[in-house]
PDB file with SEQRES, HELIX, SHEET and CRYST1 records, atoms N, CA, C and O in Angstrom:
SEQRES   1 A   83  UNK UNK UNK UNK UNK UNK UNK UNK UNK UNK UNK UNK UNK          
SEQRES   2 A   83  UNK UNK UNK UNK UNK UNK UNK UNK UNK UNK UNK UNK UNK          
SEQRES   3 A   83  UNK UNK UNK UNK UNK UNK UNK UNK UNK UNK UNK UNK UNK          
SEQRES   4 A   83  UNK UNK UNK UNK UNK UNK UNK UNK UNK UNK UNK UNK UNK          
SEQRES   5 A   83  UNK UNK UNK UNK UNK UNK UNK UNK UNK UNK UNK UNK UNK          
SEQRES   6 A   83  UNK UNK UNK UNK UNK UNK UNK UNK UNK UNK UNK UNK UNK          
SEQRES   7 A   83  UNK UNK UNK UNK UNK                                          
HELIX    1 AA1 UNK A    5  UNK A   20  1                                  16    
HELIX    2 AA2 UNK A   27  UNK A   36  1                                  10    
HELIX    3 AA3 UNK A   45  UNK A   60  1                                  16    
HELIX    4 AA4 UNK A   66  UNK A   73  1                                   8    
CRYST1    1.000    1.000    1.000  90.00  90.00  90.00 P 1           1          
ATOM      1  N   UNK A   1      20.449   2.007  29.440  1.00  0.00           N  
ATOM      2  CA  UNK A   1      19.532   1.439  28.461  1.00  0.00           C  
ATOM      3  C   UNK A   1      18.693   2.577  27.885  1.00  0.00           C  
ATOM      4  O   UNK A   1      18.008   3.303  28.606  1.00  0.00           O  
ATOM      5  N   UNK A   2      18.759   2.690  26.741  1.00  0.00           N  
ATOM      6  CA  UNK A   2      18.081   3.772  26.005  1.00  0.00           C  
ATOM      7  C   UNK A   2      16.456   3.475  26.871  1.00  0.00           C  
ATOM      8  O   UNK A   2      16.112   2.640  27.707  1.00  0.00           O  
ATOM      9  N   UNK A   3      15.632   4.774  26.081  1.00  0.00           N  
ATOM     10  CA  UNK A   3      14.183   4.630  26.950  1.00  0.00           C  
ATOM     11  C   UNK A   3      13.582   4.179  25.779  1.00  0.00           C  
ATOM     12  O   UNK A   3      12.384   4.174  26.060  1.00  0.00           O  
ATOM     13  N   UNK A   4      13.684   3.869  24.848  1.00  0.00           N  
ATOM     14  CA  UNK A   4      12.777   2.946  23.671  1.00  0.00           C  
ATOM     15  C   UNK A   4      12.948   1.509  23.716  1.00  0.00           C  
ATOM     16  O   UNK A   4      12.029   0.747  23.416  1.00  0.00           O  
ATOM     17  N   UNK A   5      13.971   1.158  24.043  1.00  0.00           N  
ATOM     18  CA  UNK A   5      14.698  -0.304  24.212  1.00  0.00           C  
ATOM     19  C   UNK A   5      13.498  -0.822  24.728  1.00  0.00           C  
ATOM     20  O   UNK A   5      12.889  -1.155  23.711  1.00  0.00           O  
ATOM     21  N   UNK A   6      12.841  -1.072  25.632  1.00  0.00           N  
ATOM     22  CA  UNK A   6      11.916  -2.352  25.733  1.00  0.00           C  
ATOM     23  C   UNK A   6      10.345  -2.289  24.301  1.00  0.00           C  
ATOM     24  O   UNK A   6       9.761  -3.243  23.786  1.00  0.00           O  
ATOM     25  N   UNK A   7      10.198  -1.236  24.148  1.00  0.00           N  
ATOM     26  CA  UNK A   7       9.216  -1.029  23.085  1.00  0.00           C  
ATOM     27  C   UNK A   7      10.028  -1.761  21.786  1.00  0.00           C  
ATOM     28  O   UNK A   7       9.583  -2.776  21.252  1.00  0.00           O  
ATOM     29  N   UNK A   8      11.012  -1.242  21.450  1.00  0.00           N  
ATOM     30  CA  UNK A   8      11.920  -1.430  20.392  1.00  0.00           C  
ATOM     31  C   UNK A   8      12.002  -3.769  20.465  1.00  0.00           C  
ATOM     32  O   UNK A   8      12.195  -4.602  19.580  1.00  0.00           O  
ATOM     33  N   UNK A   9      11.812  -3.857  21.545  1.00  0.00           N  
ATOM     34  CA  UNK A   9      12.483  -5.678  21.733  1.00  0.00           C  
ATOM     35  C   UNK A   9      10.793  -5.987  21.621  1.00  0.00           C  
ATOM     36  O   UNK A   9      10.500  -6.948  20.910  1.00  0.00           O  
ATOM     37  N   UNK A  10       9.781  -5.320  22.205  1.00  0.00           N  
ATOM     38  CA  UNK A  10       8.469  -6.238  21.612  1.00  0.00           C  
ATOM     39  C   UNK A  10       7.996  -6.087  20.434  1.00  0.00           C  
ATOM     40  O   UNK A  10       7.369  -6.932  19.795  1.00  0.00           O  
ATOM     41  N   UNK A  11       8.381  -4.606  19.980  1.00  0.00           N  
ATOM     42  CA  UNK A  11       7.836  -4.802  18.348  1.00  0.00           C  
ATOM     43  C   UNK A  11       8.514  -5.671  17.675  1.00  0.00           C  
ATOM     44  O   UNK A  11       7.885  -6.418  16.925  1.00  0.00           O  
ATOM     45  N   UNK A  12       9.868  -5.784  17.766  1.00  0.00           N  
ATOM     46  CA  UNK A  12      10.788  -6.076  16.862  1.00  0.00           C  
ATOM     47  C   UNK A  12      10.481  -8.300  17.622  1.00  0.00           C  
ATOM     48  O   UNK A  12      11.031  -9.148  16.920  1.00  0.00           O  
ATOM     49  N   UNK A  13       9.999  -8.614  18.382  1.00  0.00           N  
ATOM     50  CA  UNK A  13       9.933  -9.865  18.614  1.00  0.00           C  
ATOM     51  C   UNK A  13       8.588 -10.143  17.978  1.00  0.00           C  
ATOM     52  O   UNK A  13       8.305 -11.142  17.317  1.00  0.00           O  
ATOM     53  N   UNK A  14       7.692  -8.986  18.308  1.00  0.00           N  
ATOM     54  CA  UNK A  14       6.347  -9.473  17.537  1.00  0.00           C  
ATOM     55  C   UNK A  14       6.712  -9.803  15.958  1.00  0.00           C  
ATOM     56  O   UNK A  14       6.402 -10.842  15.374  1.00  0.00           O  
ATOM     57  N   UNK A  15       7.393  -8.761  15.436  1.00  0.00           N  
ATOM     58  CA  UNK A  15       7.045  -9.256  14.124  1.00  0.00           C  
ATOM     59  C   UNK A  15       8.139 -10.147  13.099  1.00  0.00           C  
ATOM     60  O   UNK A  15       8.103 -10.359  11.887  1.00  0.00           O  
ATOM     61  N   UNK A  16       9.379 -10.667  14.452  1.00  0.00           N  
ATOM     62  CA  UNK A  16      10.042 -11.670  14.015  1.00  0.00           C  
ATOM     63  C   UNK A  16       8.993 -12.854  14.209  1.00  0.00           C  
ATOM     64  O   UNK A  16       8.901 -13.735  13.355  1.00  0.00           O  
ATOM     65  N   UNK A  17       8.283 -12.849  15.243  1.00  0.00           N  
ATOM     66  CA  UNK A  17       7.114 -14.084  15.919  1.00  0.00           C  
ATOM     67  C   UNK A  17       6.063 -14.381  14.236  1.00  0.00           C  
ATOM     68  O   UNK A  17       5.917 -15.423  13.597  1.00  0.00           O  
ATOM     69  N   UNK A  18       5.552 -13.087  14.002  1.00  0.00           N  
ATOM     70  CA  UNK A  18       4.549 -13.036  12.855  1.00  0.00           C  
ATOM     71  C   UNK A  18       5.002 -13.838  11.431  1.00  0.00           C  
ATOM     72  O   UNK A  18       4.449 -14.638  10.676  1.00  0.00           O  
ATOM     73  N   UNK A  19       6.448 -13.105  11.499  1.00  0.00           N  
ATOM     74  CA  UNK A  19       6.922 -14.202  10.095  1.00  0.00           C  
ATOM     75  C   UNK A  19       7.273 -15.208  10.155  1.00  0.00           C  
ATOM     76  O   UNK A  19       7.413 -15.823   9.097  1.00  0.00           O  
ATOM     77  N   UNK A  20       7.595 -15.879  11.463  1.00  0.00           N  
ATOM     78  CA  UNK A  20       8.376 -16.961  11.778  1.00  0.00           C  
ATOM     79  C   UNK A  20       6.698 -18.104  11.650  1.00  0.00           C  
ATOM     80  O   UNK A  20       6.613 -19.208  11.112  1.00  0.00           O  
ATOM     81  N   UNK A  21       5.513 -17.252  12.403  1.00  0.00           N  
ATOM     82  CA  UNK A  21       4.102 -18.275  12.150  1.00  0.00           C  
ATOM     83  C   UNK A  21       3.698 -17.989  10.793  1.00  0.00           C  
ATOM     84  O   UNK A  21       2.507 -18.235  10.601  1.00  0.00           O  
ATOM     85  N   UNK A  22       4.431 -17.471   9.630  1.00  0.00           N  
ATOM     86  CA  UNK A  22       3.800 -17.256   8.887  1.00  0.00           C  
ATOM     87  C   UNK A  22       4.519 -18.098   7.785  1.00  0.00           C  
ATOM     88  O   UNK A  22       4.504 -17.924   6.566  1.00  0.00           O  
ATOM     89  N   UNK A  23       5.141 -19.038   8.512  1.00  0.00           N  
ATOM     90  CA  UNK A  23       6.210 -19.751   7.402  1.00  0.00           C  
ATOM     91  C   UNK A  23       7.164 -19.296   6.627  1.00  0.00           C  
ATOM     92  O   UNK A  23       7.672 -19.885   5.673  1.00  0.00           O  
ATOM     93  N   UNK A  24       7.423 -18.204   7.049  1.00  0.00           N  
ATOM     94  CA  UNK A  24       9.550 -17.962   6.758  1.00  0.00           C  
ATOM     95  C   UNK A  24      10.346 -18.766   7.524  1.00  0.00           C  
ATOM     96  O   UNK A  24      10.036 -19.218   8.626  1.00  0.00           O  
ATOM     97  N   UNK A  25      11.630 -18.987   6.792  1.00  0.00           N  
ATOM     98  CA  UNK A  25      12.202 -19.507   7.622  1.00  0.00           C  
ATOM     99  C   UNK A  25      13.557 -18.854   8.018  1.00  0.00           C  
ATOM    100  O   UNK A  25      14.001 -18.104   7.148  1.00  0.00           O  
ATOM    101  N   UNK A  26      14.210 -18.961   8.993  1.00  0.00           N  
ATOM    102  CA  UNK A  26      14.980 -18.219  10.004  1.00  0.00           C  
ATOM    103  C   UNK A  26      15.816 -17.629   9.173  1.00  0.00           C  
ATOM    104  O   UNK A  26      16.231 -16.549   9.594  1.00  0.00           O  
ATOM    105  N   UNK A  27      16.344 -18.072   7.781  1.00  0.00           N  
ATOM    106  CA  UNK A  27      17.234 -17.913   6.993  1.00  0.00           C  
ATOM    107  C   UNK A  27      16.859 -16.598   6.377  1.00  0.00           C  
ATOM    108  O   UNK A  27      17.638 -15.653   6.493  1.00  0.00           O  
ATOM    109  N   UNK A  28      15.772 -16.469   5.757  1.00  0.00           N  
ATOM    110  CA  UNK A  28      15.286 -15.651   5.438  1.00  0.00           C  
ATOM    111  C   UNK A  28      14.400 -14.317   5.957  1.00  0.00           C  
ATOM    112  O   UNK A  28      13.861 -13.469   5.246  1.00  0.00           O  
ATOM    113  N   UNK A  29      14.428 -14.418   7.667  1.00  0.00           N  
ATOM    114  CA  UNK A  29      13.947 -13.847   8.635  1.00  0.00           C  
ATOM    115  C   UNK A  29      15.439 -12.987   9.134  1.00  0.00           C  
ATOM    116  O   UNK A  29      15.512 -11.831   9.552  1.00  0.00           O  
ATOM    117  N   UNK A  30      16.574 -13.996   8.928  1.00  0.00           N  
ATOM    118  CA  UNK A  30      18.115 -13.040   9.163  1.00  0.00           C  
ATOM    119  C   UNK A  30      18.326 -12.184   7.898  1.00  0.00           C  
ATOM    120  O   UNK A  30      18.898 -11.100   8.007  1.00  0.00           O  
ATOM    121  N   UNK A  31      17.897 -12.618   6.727  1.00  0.00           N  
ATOM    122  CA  UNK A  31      18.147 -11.612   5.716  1.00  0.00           C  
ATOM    123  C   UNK A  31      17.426 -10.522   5.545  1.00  0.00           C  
ATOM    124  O   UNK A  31      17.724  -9.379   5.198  1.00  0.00           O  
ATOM    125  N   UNK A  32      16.189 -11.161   5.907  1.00  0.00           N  
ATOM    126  CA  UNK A  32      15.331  -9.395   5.841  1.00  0.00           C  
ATOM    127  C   UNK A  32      16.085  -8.478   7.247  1.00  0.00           C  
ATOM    128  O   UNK A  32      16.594  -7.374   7.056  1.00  0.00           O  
ATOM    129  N   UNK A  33      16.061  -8.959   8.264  1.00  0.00           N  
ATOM    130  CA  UNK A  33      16.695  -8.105   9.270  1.00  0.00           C  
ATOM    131  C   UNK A  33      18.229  -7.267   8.710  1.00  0.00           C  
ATOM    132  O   UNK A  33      18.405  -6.051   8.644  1.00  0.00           O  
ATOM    133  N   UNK A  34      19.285  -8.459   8.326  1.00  0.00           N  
ATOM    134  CA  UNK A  34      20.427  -7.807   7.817  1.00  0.00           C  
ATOM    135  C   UNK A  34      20.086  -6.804   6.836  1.00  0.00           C  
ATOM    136  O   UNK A  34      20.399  -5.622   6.979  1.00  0.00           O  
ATOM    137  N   UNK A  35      19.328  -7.338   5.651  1.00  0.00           N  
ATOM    138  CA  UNK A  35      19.059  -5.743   4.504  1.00  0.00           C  
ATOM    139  C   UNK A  35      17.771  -4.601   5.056  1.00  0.00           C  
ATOM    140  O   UNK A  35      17.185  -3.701   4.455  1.00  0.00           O  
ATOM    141  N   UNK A  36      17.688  -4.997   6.144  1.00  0.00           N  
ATOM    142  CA  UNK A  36      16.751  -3.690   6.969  1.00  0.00           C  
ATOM    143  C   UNK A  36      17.332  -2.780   7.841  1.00  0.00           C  
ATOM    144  O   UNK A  36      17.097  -1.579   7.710  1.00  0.00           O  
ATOM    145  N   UNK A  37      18.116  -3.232   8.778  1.00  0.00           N  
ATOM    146  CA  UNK A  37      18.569  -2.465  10.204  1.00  0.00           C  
ATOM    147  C   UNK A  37      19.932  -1.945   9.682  1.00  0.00           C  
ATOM    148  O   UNK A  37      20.864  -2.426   9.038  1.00  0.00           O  
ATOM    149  N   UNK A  38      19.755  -1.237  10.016  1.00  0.00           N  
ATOM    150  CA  UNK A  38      21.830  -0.761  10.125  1.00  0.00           C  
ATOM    151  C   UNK A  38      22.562  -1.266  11.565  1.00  0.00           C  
ATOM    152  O   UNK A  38      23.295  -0.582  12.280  1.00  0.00           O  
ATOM    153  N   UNK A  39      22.097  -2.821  11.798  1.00  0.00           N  
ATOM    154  CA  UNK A  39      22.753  -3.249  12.668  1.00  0.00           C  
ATOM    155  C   UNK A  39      24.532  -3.329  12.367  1.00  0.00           C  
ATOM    156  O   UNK A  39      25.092  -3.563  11.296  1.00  0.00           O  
ATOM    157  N   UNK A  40      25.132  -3.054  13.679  1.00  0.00           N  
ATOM    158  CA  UNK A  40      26.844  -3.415  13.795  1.00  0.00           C  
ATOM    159  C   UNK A  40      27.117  -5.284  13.159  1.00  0.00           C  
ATOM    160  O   UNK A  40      28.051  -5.906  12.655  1.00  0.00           O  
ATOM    161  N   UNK A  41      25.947  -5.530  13.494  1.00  0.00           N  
ATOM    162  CA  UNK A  41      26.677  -6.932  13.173  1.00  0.00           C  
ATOM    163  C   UNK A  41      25.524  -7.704  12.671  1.00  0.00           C  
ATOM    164  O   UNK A  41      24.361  -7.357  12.875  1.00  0.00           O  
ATOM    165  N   UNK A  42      25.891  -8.831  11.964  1.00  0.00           N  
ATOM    166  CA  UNK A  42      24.824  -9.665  10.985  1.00  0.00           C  
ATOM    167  C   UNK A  42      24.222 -10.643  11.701  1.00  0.00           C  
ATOM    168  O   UNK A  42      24.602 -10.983  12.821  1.00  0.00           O  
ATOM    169  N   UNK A  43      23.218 -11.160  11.067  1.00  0.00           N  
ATOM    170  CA  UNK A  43      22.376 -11.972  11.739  1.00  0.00           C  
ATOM    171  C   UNK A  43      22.236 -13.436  10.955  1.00  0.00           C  
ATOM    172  O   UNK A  43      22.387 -13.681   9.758  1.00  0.00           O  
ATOM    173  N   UNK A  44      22.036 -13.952  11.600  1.00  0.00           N  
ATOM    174  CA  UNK A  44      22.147 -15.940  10.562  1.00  0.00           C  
ATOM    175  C   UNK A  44      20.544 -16.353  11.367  1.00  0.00           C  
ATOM    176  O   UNK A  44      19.750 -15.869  12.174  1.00  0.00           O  
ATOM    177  N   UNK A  45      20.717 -17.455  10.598  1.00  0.00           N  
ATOM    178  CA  UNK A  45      19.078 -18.314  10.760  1.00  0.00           C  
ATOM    179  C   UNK A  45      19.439 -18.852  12.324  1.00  0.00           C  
ATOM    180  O   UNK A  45      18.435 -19.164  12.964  1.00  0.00           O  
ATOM    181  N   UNK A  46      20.634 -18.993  12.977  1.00  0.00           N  
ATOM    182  CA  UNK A  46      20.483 -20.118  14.410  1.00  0.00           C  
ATOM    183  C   UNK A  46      20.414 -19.167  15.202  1.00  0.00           C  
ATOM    184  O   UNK A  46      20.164 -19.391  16.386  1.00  0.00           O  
ATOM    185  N   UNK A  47      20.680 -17.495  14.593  1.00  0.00           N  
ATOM    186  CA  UNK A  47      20.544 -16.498  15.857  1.00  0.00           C  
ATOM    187  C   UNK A  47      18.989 -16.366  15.940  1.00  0.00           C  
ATOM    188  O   UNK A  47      18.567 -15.894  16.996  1.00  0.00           O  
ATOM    189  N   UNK A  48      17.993 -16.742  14.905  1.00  0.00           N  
ATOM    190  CA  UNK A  48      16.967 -15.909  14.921  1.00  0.00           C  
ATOM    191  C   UNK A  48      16.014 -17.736  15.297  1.00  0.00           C  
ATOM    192  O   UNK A  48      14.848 -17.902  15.656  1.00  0.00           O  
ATOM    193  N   UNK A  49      16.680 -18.385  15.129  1.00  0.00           N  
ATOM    194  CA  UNK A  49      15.912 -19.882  15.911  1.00  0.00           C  
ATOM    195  C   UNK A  49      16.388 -19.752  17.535  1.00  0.00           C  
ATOM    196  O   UNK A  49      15.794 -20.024  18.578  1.00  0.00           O  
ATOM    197  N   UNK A  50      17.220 -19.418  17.364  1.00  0.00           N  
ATOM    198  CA  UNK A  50      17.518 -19.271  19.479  1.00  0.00           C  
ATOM    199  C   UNK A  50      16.928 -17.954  20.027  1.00  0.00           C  
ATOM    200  O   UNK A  50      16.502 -17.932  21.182  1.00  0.00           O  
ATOM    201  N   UNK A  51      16.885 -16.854  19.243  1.00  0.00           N  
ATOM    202  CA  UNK A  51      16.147 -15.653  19.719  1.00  0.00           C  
ATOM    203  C   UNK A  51      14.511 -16.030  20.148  1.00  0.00           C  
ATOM    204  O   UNK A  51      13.868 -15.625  21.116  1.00  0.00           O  
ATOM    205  N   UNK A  52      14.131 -16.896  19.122  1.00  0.00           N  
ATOM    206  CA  UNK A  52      12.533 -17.194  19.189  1.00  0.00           C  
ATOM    207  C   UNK A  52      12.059 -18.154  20.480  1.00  0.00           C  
ATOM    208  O   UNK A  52      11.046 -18.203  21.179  1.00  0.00           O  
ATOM    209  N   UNK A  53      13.335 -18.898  20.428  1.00  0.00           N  
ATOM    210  CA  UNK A  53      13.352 -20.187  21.828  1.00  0.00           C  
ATOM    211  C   UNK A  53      13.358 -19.472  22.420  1.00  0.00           C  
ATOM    212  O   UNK A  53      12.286 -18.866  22.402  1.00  0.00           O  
ATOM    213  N   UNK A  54      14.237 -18.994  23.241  1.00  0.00           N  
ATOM    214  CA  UNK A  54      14.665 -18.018  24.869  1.00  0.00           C  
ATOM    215  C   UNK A  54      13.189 -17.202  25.069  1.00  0.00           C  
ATOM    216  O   UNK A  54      12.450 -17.337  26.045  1.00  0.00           O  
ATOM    217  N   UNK A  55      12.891 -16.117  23.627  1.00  0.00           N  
ATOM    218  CA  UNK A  55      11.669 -15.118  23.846  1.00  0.00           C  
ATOM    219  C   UNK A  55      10.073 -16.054  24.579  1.00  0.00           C  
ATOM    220  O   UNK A  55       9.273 -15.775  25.472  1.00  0.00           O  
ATOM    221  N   UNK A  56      10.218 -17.094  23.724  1.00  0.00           N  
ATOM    222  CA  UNK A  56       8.705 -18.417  24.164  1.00  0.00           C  
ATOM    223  C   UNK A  56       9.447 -18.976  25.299  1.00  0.00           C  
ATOM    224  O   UNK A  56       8.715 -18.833  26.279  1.00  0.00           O  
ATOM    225  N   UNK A  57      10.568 -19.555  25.653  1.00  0.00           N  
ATOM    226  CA  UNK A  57      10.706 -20.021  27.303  1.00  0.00           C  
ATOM    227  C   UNK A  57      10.504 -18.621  27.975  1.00  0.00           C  
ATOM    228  O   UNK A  57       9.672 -18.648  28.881  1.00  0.00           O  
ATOM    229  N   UNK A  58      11.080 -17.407  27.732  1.00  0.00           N  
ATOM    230  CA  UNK A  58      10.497 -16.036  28.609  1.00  0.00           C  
ATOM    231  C   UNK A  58       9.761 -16.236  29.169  1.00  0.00           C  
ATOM    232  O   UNK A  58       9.688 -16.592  30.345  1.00  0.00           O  
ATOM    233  N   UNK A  59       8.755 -15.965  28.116  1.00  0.00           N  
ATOM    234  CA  UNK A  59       7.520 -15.220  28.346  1.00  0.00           C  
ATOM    235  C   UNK A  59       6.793 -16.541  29.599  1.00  0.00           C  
ATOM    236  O   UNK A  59       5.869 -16.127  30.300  1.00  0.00           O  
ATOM    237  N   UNK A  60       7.315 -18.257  29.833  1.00  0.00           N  
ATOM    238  CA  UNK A  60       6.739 -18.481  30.098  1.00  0.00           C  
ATOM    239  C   UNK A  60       6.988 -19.018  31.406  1.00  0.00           C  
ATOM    240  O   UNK A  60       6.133 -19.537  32.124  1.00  0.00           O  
ATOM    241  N   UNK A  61       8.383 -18.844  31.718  1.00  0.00           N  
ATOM    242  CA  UNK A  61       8.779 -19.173  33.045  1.00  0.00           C  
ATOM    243  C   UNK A  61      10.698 -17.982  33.473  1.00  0.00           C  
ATOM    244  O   UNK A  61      11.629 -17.823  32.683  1.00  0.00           O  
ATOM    245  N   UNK A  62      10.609 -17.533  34.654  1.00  0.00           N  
ATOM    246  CA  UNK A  62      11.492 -17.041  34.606  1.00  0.00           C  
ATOM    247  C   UNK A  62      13.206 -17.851  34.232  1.00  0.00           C  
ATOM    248  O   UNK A  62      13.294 -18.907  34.859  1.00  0.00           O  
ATOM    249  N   UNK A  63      14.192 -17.617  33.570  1.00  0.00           N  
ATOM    250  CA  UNK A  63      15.085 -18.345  33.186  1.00  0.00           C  
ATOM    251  C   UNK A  63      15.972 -18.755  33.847  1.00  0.00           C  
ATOM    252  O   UNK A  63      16.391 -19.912  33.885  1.00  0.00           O  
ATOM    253  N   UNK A  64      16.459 -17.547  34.616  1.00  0.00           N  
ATOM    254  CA  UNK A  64      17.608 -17.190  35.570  1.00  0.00           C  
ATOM    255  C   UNK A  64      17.210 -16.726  36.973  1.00  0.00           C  
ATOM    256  O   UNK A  64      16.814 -15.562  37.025  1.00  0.00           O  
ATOM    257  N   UNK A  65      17.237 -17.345  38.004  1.00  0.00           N  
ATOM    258  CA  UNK A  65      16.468 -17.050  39.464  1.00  0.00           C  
ATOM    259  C   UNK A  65      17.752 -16.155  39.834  1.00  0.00           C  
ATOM    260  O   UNK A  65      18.855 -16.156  39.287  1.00  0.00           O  
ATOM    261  N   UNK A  66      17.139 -15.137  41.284  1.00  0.00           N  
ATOM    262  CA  UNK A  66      18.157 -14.265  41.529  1.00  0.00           C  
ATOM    263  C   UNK A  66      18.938 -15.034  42.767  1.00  0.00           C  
ATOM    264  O   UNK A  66      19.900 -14.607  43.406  1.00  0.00           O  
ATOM    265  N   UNK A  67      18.551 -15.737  42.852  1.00  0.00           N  
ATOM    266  CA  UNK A  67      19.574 -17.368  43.603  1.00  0.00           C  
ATOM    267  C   UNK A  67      20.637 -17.640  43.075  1.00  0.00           C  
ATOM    268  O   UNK A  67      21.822 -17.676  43.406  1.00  0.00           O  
ATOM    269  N   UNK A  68      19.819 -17.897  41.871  1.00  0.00           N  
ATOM    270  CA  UNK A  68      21.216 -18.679  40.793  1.00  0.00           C  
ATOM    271  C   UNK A  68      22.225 -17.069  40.465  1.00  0.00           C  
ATOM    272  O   UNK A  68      23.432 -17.190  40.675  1.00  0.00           O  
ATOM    273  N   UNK A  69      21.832 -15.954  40.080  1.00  0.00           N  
ATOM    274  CA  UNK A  69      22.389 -14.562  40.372  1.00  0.00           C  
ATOM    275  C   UNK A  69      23.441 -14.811  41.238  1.00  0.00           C  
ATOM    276  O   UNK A  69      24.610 -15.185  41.133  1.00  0.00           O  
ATOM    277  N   UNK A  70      22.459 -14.401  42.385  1.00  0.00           N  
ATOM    278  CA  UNK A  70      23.609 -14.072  43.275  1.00  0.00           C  
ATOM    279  C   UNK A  70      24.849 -14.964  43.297  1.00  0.00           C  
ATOM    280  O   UNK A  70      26.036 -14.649  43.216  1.00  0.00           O  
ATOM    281  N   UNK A  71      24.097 -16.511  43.467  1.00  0.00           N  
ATOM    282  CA  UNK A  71      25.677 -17.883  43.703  1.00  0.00           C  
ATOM    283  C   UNK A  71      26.746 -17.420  42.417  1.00  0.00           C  
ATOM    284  O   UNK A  71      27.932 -17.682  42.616  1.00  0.00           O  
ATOM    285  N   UNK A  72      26.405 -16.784  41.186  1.00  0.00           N  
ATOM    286  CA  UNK A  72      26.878 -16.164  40.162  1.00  0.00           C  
ATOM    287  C   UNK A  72      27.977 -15.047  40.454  1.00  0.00           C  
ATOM    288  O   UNK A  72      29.195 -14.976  40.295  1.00  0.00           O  
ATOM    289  N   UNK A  73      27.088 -14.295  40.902  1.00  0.00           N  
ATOM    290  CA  UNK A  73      28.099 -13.231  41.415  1.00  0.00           C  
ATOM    291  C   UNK A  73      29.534 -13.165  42.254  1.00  0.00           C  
ATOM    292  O   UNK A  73      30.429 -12.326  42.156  1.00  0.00           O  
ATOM    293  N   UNK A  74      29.416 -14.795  43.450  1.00  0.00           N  
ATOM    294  CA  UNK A  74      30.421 -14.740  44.465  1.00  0.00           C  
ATOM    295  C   UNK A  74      31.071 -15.360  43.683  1.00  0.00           C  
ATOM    296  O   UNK A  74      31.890 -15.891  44.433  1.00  0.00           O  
ATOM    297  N   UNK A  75      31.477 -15.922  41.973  1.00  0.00           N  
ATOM    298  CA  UNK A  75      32.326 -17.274  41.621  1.00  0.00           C  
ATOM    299  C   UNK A  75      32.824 -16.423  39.816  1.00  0.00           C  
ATOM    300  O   UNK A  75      33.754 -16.812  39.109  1.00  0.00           O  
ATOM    301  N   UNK A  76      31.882 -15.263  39.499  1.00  0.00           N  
ATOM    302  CA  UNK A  76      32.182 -14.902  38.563  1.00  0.00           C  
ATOM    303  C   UNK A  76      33.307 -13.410  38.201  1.00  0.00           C  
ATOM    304  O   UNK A  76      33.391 -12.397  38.896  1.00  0.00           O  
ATOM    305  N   UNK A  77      33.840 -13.621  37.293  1.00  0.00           N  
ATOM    306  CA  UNK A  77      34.636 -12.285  37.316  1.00  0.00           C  
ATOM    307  C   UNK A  77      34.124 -11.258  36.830  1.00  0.00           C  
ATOM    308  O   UNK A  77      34.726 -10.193  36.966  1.00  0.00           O  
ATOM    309  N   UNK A  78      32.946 -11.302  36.173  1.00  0.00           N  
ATOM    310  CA  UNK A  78      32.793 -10.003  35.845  1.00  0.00           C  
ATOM    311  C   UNK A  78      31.611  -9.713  36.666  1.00  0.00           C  
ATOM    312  O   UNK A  78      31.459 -10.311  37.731  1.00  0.00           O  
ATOM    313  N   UNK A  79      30.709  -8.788  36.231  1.00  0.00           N  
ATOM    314  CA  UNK A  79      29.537  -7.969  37.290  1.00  0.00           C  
ATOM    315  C   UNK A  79      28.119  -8.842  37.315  1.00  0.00           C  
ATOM    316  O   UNK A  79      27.161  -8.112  37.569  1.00  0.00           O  
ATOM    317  N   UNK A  80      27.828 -10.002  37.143  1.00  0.00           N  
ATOM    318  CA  UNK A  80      26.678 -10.157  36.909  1.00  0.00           C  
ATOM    319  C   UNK A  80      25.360 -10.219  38.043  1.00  0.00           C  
ATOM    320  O   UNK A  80      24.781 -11.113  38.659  1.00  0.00           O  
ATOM    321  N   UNK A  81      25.246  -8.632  37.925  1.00  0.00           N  
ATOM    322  CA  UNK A  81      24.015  -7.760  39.249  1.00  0.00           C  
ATOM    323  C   UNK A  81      22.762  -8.364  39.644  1.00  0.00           C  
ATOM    324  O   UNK A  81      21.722  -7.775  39.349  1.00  0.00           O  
ATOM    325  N   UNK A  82      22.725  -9.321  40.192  1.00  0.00           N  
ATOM    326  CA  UNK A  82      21.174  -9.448  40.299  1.00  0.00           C  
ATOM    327  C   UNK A  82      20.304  -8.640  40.205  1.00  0.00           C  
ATOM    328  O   UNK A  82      20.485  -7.719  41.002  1.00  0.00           O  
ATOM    329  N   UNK A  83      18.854  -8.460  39.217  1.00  0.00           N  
ATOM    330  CA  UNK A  83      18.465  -7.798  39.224  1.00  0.00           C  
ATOM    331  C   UNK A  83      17.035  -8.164  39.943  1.00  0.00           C  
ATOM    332  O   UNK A  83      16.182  -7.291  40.101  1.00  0.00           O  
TER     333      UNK A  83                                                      
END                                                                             
């Protein structure tokens, strides 16, 4: 993980958060992102309505217990590490 990556996910959530309370709507919150970033891949209004859900359940309860992890790990094929 690069060493900016967590700075880089709160600015970039703050000020999806700012336009999203500021009455844009997701549609237009994926277009400013697409004609801004030189992201690999594009962004739509249901990525940036589920980005905003998951970030507000975050912040307010953990999502994934390292219980549910681990029982994950003995049934899944790929690596998923409890962290």
């Amino acid at each position: 993980m690069p060493l900016l990556s967590p700075i880089f996910r709160e600015i970039n959530f703050q000020r999806i958060r700012q336009l999203d309370a500021g009455g844009y709507q997701p549609a237009t919150i994926a277009k400013i992102i697409n004609d801004e970033s030189d992201a690999k891949e594009k962004v739509y209004a249901p990525d940036v309505r589920g980005y905003l859900k998951l970030q507000r359940m975050g912040s307010e309860v953990m999502l994934i217990s390292k219980k549910g992890m681990n029982s994950l790990a003995d049934d899944a094929p790929g690596d998923p590490s409890p962290i």
